[in-house]
N, C-alpha and C positions, 0 to 999 in steps of 0.2 A: 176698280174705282177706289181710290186714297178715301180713309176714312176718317176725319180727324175732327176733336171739336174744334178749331180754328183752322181758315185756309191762311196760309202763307202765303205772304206776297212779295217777291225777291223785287231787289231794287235794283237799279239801272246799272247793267253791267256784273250784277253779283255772279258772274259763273253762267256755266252754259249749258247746254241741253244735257237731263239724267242722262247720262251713258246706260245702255242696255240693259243687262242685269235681268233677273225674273221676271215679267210679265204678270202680273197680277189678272190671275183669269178666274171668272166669278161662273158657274152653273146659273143657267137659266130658271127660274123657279115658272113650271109648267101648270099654275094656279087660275088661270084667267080664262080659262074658257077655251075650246080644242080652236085649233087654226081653220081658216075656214077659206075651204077647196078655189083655188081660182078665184079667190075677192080680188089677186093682184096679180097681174100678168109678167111674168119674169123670164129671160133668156140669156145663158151664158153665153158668151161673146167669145173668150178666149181664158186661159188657164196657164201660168208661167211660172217654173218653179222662183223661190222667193232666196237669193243667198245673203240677202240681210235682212235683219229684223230692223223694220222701219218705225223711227220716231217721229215721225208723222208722214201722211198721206193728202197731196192735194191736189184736186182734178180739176181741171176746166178745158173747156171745147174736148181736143184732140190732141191733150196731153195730162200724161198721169207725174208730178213729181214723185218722188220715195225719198226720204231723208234718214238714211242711217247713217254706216263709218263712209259712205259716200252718197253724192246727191245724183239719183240717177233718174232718167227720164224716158219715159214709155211712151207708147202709141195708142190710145185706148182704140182705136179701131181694130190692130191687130194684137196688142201685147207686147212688140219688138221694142228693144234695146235704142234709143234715140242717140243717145248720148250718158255722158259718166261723167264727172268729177271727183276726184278724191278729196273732198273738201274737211274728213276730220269730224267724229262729234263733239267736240270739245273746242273747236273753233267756231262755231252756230253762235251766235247768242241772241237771248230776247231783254226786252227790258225787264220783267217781272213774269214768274212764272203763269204758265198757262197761255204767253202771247204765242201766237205762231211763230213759229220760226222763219217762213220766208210766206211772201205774198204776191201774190201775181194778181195781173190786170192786163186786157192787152195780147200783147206778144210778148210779152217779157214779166222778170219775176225780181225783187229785190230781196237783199238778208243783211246783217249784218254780221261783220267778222270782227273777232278780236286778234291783233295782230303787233307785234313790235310794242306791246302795251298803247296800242289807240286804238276805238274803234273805227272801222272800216266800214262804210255803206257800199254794199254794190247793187249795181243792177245791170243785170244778163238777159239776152235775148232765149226767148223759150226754144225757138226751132232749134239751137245749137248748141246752149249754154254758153256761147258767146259772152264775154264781158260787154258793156257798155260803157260803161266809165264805172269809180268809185270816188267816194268821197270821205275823208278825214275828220275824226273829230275830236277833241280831247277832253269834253267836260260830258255833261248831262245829255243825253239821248235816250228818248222815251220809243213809245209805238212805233213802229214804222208803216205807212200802207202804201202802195202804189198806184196810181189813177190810170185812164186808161188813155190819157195824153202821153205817160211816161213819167209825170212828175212823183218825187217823193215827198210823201207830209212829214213831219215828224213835230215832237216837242223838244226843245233843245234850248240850251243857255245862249242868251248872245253875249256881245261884247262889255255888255254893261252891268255883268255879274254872273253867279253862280245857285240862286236861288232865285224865287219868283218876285222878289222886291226889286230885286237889278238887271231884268231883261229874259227871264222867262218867257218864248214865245212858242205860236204857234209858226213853223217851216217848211214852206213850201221850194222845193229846188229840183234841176235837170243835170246838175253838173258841181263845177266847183263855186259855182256865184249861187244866192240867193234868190229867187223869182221872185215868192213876198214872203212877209216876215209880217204877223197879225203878235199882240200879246196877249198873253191869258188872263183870262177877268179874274181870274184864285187860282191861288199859285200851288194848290194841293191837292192832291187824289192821284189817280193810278195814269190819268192819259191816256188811256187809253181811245185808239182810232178806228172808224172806218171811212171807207169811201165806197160811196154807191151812187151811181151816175156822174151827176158833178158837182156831188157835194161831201164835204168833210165833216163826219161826228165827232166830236169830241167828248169824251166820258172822264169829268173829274168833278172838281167841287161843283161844277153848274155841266147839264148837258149842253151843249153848243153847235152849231151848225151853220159853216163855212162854205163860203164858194171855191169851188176846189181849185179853180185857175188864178182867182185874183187872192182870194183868202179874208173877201171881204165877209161879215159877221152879218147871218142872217137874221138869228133868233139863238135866243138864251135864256135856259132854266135853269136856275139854282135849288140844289140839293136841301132837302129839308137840314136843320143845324145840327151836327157831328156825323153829318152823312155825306158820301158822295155820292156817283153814279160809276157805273163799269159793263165793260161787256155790251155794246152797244150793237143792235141787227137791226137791219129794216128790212121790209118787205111791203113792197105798195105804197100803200098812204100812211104807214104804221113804223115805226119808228120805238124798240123798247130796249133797257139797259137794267141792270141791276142794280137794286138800293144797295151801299155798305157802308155800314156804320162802323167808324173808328175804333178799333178796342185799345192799342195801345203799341209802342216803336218795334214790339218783338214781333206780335201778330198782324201788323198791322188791320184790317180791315177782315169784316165779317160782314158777310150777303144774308142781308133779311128779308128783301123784298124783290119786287117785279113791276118796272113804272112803264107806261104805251103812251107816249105822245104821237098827234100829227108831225109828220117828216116834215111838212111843208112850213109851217104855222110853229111849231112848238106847244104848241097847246096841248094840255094833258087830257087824256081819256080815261085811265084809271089806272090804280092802283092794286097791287095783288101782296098782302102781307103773310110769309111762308109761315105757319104755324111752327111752335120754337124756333124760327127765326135762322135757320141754317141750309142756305141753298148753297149748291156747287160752286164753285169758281168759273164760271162756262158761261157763254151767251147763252140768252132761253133760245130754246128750238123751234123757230117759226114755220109755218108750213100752209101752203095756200087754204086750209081748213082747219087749221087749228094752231092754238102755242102750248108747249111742253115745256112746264117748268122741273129742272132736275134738280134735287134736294143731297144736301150730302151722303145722308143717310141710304143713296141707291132708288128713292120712292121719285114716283114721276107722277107731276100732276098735270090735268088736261085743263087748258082755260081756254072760255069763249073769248075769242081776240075784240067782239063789240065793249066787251061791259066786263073781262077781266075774272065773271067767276067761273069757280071751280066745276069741272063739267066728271073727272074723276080720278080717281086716285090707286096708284098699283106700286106696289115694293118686287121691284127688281134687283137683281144682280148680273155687271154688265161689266166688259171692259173697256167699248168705246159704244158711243151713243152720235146719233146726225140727224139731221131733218134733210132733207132734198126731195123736191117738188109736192105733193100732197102727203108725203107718208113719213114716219119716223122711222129708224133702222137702230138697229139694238145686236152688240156684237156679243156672243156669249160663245160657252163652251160647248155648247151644242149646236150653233150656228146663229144664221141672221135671223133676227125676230122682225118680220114687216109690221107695222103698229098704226094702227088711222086713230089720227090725233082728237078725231069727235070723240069717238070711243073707248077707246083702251086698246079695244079689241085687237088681237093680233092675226091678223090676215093671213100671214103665211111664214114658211121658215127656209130660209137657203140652206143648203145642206152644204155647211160651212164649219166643220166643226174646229173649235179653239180658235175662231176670229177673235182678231185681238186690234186692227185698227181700219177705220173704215174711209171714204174719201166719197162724195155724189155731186155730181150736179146735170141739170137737167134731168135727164133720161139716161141718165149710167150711175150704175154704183160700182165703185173697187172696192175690195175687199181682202186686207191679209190676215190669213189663219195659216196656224201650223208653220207651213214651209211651203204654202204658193199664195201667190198674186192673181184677184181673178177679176173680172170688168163682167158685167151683167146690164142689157139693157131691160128698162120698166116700162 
């Protein structure tokens, strides 16, 4: 885990995914109390040796992506070989460090590329990695997420300038035309997006929340003044994103807080202010029992998701961290730490040693350490 007193936040287009290099792998600090036998029921599934070191991992249903010097796709049922592309680390790019790199919804998955100097939206069918179309751009492009109609969101300049005074909007599209085109109430913060069902968050100077098909504006909160919002997760009826307050054009933006509104409504539920004021650059880690807020410093605190406090507190060292279905997962050099987000407590440990990036949803967790790939169902 990057240690720093300011998170940096790269701007649209500034370069592309770290290339490889060292692996910052942190020892598990075995302080919390012994694991406790069978709290969580775990089964490895399959076991693949690993011939890239992957900069990131993302799962859904019955397919594992891997994103290293190629983007290659697995089977989580059995571990096989789906398909490859040699798509390059250095051709990946995100808007600002920390977004994912490619996103799926669906059957299919988008990323964008940097190419012939313009960016390149594409989006590929997952069974194949099939192309679907791609789309051109040559100014401003923010987030990107994919809905499960096929549509891509984005924040991007339109015609009518290059900042948020002359046609900054929100962009919804399938192809080379427009579907809708909504503009942004402030034309500052990170834009960061998600899409969950069929609706669109949007995390910058106001949270916001869009109809994912038409892009019509359901509800809108504005960030208290020199703050935005970032890093946006729902789960259920909950809806939360990180407070970050401006520091200045080098550092841009520093995470101080934790805000939970109704997804439906907008309406705030509470608020959680990190003591010294420095949390991760990360979504908080939601989990159908609890929220895990991670601080830069490696410390992890526990909040009751009703009323926002603090339930407890543990200084870990880790080098990838998840939430999927009730539990928290904690990758270390000793293996996986399972973690019930009431408690602290750590449940149990995969015997996984030098995990370094992790990938869940549902009832599977992937996992690379060392030099294998491994699929575990919970």
């Amino acid at each position: 885990m990057n240690r720093r007193t300011f998170l940096r936040a790269a701007t649209a287009g500034a370069g592309a995914l770290a290339v490889g290099g060292a692996v910052a792998w942190y020892g598990f600090r075995d302080d919390h109390g012994p694991a406790v036998p069978g709290a969580v029921s775990t089964g490895r599934r399959w076991r693949v040796p690993l011939p890239d070191e992957p900069d990131a991992l993302l799962l859904t249903g019955d397919t594992l992506l891997a994103l290293g010097r190629t983007l290659t796709a697995y089977g989580t049922g059995d571990g096989k070989v789906r398909w490859q592309q040699d798509l390059g680390r250095n051709t990946v790019q995100t808007s600002r460090a920390g977004d994912a790199p490619v996103r799926i919804a669906g059957d299919g998955f988008v990323l964008r590329t940097q190419e012939g100097g313009a960016g390149q939206v594409r989006v590929a069918a997952l069974g194949d990695g099939t192309e679907r179309w791609r789309r051109a751009f040559a100014g401003y492009v923010g987030d990107l997420v994919l809905t499960e109609q096929g549509t891509v969101v984005t924040v991007a300049d339109g015609p009518g300038g290059t900042d948020g005074s002359g046609g900054r909007g929100l962009l919804g599209f399938s192809g080379p035309a427009d579907a809708w085109r909504q503009p942004v109430q402030a034309g500052d913060g990170p834009f960061d997006l998600l899409a969950a069902g069929g609706t669109i968050f949007a995390a910058a100077r106001e949270l916001a929340a869009h109809d994912a098909a038409t892009g019509a504006r359901k509800w809108g909160v504005a960030a208290p003044e020199g703050h935005v919002f970032g890093r946006p997760v729902v789960l259920g009826p909950l809806v939360v994103a990180l407070g970050m307050r401006y520091v200045d054009d080098d550092y841009l933006y520093r995470n101080e807080s934790v805000h939970a509104f109704d997804a439906a409504s907008g309406q705030a539920r509470w608020q959680y202010d990190a003591p010294g004021g420095f949390l991760a650059d990360g979504a908080p880690l939601l989990t159908g029992r609890g929220i895990v807020a991670v601080h830069e410093d490696g410390t992890l605190t526990g909040l009751d998701p009703a009323d926002g406090s603090e339930r407890w507190n543990f200084d870990w060292d880790f080098a990838d961290i998840i939430a999927a279905g009730d539990r928290v997962f904690v990758a270390t050099t000793d293996g996986v730490a399972v973690v019930d987000p009431v408690t602290g407590q750590r449940d149990t440990q995969l015997d996984e040693p030098n995990a370094f990036r992790l990938a869940g949803s549902g009832s599977r967790l992937c996992v690379a350490a060392g030099n294998t790939l491994t699929a575990y169902d919970l």
